[in-house]
VEXDREN-2710 file (C-alpha; in Angstrom, 1 decimal):
% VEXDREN-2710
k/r/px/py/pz
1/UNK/0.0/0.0/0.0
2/UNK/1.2/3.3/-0.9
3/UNK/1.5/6.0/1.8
4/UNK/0.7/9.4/0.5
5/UNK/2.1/13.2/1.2
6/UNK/0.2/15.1/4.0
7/UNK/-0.9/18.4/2.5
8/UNK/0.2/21.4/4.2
9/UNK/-2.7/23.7/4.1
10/UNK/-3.2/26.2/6.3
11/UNK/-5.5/25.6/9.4
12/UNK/-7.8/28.5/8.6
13/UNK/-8.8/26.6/5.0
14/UNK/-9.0/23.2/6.8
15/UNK/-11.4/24.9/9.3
16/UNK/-13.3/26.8/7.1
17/UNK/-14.2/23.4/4.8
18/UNK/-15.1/21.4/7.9
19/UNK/-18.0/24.5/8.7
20/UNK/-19.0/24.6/5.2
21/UNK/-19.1/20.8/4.9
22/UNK/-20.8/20.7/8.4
23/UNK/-23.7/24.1/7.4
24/UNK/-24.4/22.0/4.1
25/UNK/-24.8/18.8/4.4
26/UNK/-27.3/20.0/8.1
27/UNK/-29.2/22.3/5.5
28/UNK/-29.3/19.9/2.9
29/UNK/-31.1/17.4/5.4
30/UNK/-32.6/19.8/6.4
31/UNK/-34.0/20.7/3.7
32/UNK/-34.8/18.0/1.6
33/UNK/-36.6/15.9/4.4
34/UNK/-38.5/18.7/6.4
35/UNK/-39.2/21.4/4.0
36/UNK/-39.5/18.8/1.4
37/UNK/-37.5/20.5/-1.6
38/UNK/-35.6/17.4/-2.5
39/UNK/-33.6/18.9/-5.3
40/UNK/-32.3/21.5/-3.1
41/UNK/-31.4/19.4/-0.3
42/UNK/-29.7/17.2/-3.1
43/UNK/-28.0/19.9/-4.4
44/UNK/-26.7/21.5/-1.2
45/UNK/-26.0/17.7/0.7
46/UNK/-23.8/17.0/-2.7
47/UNK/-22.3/20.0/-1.9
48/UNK/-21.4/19.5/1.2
49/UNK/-19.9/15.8/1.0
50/UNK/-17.6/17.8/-2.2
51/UNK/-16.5/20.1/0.5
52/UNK/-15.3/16.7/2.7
53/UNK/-14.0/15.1/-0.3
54/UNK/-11.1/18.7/-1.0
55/UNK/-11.0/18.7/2.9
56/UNK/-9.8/14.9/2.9
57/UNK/-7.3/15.1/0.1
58/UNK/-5.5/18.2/2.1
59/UNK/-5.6/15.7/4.9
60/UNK/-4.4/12.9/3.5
61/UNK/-3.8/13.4/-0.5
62/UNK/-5.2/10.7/-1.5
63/UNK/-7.0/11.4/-5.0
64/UNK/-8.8/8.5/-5.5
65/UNK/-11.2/9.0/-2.6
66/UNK/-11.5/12.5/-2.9
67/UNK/-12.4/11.6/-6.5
68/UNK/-14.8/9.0/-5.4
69/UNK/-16.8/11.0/-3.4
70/UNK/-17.1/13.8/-5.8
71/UNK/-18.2/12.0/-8.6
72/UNK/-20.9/10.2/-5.7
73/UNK/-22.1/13.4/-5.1
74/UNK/-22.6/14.3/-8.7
75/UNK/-24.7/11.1/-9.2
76/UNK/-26.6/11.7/-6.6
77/UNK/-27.8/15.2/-8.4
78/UNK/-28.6/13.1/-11.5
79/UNK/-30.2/10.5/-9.7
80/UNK/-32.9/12.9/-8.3
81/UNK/-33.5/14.8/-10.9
82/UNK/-33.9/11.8/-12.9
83/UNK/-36.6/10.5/-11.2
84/UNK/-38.2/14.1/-10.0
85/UNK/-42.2/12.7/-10.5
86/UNK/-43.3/16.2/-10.2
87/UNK/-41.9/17.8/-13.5
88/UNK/-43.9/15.8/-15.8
89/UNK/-48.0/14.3/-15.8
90/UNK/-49.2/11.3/-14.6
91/UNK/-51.4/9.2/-16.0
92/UNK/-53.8/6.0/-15.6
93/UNK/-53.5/3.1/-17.9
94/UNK/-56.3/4.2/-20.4
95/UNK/-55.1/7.9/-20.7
96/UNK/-52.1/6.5/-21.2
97/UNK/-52.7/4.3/-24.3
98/UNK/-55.2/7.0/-25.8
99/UNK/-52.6/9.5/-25.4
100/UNK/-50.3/7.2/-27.4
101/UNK/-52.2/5.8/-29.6
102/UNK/-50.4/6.9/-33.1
103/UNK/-46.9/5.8/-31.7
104/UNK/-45.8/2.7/-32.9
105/UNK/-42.4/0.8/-31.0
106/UNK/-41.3/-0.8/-34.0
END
């Protein structure tokens, strides 16, 4: 296993990323589960967990996880808004099929 560097950032930076990670990832819960605005409290919680993943690599320098949890956090923004079921209609069965009645499959 390789060992890596310990970054030498300046304790003011280190601090001020832990308070950022700690104000969004509290606001994005926050948020998303009691106000009930889930793509904001996505948004801010992803954030939040890309301010622990630049925190961690000054810690340690270890790219890989710092990387990881980045690109986590960006596919938890494309997660929700993928499956965001109030930005489009709903429909039953029959509405369905007489709504689409001209499109063909094949």
């Amino acid at each position: 296993m390789r060992e890596f560097e310990k970054r030498h950032a300046p304790r003011w930076v280190k601090s001020s990323l832990s308070a950022g990670t700690v104000v969004l990832l509290a606001t994005g819960f926050f948020v998303g589960v009691v106000l009930r605005s889930m793509l904001l409290g996505v948004l801010l919680f992803a954030l939040g967990a890309i301010l622990f993943a630049v925190r961690g690599y000054l810690n340690t320098g270890d790219k890989v996880v710092a990387g990881a949890l980045i690109f986590v956090a960006l596919v938890a923004i494309g997660i929700e808004a993928l499956w965001n079921v109030d930005n489009g209609v709903t429909l039953c069965a029959r509405c369905h099929r007489s709504a689409h009645a001209g499109v063909s499959l094949n």
